[in-house]
N, C-alpha and C positions, 0 to 999 in steps of 0.2 A: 178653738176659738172660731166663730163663727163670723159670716160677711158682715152682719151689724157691728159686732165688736171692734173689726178690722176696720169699720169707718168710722166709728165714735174715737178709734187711736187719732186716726190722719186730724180729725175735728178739733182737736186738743191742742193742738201746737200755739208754741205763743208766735205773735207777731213782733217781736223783740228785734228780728236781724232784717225788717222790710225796707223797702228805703221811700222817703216819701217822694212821690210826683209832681213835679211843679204845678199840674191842671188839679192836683185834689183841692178842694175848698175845703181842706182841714190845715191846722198850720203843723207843721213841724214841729217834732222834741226838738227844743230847747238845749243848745251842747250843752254839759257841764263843765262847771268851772272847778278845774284843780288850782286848790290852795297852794301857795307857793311858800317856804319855808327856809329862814335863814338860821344861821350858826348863833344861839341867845334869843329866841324867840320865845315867850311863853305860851306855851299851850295849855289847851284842859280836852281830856281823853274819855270816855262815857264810861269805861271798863277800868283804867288804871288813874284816872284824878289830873289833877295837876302837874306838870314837869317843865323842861328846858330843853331844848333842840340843842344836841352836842353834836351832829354829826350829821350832814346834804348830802344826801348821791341822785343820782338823775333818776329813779324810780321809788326812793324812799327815805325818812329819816331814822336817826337815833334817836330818842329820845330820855332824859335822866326822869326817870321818876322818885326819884330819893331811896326809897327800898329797892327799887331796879331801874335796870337800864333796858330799853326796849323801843326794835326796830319796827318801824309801824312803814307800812306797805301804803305806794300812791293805790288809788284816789285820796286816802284818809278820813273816810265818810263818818269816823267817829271820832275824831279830832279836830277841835277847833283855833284859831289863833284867839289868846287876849289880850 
């Protein structure tokens, strides 16, 4: 691998873990807001449909989706409340 290549790698990295500056004239990402989810709540899921929250733990739910049951991981970025 040659010196070009070795500095097109370093050029590539995302800026993902930066943190912003209070002097940058750009605004800050936005936190994201995690859904918060009770025991009877109806969701709808992108990959598995429709179900009901049978089950809260501090990083994730159960969910019933009538043919299964399935534990779906915070953030939940494919899971909605209805």
């Amino acid at each position: 691998m040659g010196p070009r290549r070795a500095m097109m790698d370093g050029m590539t990295k995302s800026a993902g873990s930066r943190r912003h500056l209070a002097s940058s004239p750009f605004t800050a990402d936005p936190v994201p807001v995690i859904e918060q989810y009770a025991v009877g709540d109806h969701v709808s899921h992108d990959a598995h449909g429709v179900g009901r929250v049978i089950d809260v733990e501090s990083a994730a739910v159960s969910v019933d989706f009538g043919a299964q049951t399935v534990r779906v991981t915070s953030p939940y970025a494919k899971m909605t409340k209805l």
